[in-house]
N, C-alpha and C positions, 0 to 999 in steps of 0.2 A: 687573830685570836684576841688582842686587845678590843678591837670596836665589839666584838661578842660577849668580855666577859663587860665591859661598858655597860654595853647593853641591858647583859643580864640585872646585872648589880642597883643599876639607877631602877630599873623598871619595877623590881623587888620590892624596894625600899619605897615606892611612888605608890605601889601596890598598898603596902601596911600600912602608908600614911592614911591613906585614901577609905581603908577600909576602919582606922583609928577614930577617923573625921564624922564617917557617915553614921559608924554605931557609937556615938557620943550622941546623936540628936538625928535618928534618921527621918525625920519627918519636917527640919528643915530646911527648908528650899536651898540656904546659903551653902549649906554640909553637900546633899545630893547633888549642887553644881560642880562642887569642890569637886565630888566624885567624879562627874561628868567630864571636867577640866582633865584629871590628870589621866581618866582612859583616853581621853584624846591627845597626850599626849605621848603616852606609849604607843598607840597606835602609829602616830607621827614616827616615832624613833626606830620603829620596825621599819614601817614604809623604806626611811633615810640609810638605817644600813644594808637594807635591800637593793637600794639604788646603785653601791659599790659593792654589791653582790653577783648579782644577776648580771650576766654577759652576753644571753641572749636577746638581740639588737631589738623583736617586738615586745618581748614581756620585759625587758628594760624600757624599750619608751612608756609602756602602759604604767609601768611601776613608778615611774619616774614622774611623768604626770596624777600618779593616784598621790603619791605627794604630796605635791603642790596642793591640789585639793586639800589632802588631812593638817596640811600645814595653816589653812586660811581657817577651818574649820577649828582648829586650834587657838588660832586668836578669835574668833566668835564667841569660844565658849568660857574666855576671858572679860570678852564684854559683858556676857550673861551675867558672868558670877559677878563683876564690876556693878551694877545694877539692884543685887542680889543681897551683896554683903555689906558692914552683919547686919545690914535691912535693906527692902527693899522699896528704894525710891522711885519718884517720877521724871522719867527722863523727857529731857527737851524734845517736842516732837519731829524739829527737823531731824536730828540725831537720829532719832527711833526708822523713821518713814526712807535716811538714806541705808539704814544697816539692813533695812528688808528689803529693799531695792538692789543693793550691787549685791550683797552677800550669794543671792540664789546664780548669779550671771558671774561673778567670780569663779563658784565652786563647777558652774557649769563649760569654762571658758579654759581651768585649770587641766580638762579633760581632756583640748583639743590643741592644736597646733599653734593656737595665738601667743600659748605662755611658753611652753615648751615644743620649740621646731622639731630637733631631733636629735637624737642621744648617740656617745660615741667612746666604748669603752677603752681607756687604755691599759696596755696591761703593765708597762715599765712603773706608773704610779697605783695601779692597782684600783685607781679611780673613775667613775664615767662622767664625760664630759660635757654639758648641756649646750647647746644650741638655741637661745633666747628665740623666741617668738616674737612677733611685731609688736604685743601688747604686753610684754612682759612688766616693763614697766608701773601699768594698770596694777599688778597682780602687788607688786611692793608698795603703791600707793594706798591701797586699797588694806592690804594687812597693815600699816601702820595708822591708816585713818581711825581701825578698831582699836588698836594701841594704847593711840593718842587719846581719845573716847572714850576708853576705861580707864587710863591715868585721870582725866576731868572728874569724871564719876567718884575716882576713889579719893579725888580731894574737897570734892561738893558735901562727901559721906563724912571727914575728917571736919569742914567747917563748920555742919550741922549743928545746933543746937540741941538736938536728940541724939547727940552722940556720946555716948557718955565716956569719961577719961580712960576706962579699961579697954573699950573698942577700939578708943583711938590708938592705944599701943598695939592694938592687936592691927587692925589695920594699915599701919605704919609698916609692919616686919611682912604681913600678909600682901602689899602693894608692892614692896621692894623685892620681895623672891620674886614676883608674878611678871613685874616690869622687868627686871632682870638676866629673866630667864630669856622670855619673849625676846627683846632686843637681841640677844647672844643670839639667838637661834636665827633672828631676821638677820642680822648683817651676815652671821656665819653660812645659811643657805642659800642669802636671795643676792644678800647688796654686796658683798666682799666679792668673790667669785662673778658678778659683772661686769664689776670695774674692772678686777685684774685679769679676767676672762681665764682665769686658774679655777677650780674647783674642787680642789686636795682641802680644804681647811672646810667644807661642807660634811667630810667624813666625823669632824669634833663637833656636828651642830649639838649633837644631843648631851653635852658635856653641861650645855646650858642645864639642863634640869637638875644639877647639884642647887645653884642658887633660891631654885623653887624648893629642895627638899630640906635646904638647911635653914633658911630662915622660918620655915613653917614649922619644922619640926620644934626650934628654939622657944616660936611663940607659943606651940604645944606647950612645951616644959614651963618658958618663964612666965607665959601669961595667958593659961589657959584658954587658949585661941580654939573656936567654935565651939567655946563652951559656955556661953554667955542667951540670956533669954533672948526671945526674938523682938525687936520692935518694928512691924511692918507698918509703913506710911500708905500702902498702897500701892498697884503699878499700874 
């Protein structure tokens, strides 16, 4: 009952924000990513308490692997907004040409047995317990390269000289929820649970999304966060 009412409660509050964001400037590209960002992240947090849900051994592995997929798909739409916000700049073309390249071969690769072998409910922790894949590896690599990618991004935005002092507070509290949360969510889903080869502390990934909701909602109140004109450089 707790990962439910979790559940409930973060996805609510991700909901209002989200919908807070979009109808303050919904013709913003930055806002509508915002949007995007956080349905993809409820989606993720459905998927994850699904994963110690569902006990049946096929619709566990499928769930289990859809996932993985919404989890990668998650940090993507990180880099997007990263790119996005609160303008949007010209990103390095190696950068651009590897996030179109592995992204579509990650999300396709999260569906099969490279990331995820096979899945094995127990019932004394209440948890299912994954089976790493050959390339699972890839799959942590690969969500952290996007990470890493749009922390660059959101400090390229922070140096700018078209950034003006109010973005950059806004950006500052807008970077630290985003990086925050993401991290929590990577070590708690992907990296914690392979070292210890445990998978009980993947059931709190989605706890991470308090960090995304409190510092965004902050810079809502203390500094009018995505409420600022647009300055597009261009992409």
């Amino acid at each position: 009952m707790v990962d439910v009412a979790i559940l409930i409660t973060v996805s609510v509050i991700n909901i209002l924000l989200a919908f807070i964001v979009v109808s303050r400037n919904y013709k913003s590209k930055a806002n509508r990513l915002y949007g995007l960002m956080v349905l993809s992240v409820i989606f993720w947090s459905i998927c994850n308490f699904l994963t110690n849900t569902v006990t049946q051994f096929s619709l566990s592995l499928i769930i289990n692997r859809v996932s993985f997929a919404a989890g990668y798909l998650m940090a993507l739409s990180v880099w997007f907004f990263s790119i996005n916000f609160p303008y949007s700049i010209k990103v390095n073309k190696y950068q651009k040409s590897l996030v179109w390249i592995i992204s579509p071969i990650v999300v396709i690769l999260s569906l099969t047995s490279v990331f995820v072998e096979t899945v094995n409910y127990n019932p004394e922790k209440q948890i299912t317990d994954i089976t790493p894949g050959a390339l699972y590896y890839l799959y942590v690599l690969a969500a952290m390269f996007l990470l890493g990618t749009a922390a660059v991004n959101f400090i390229k935005v922070y140096r700018s000289n078209l950034t003006t002092n109010v973005a950059r507070r806004q950006l500052i509290y807008t970077a630290i929820g985003i990086v925050c949360t993401f991290l929590w969510i990577l070590m708690t889903a992907a990296v914690v649970p392979l070292v210890t080869g445990d998978w009980t502390i993947s059931r709190y990934a989605s706890l991470g999304t308090i960090f995304l909701v409190s510092f965004i909602a902050y810079a809502i109140v203390k500094h009018r966060l995505f409420d600022i004109p647009d300055a597009e450089t261009g992409y």
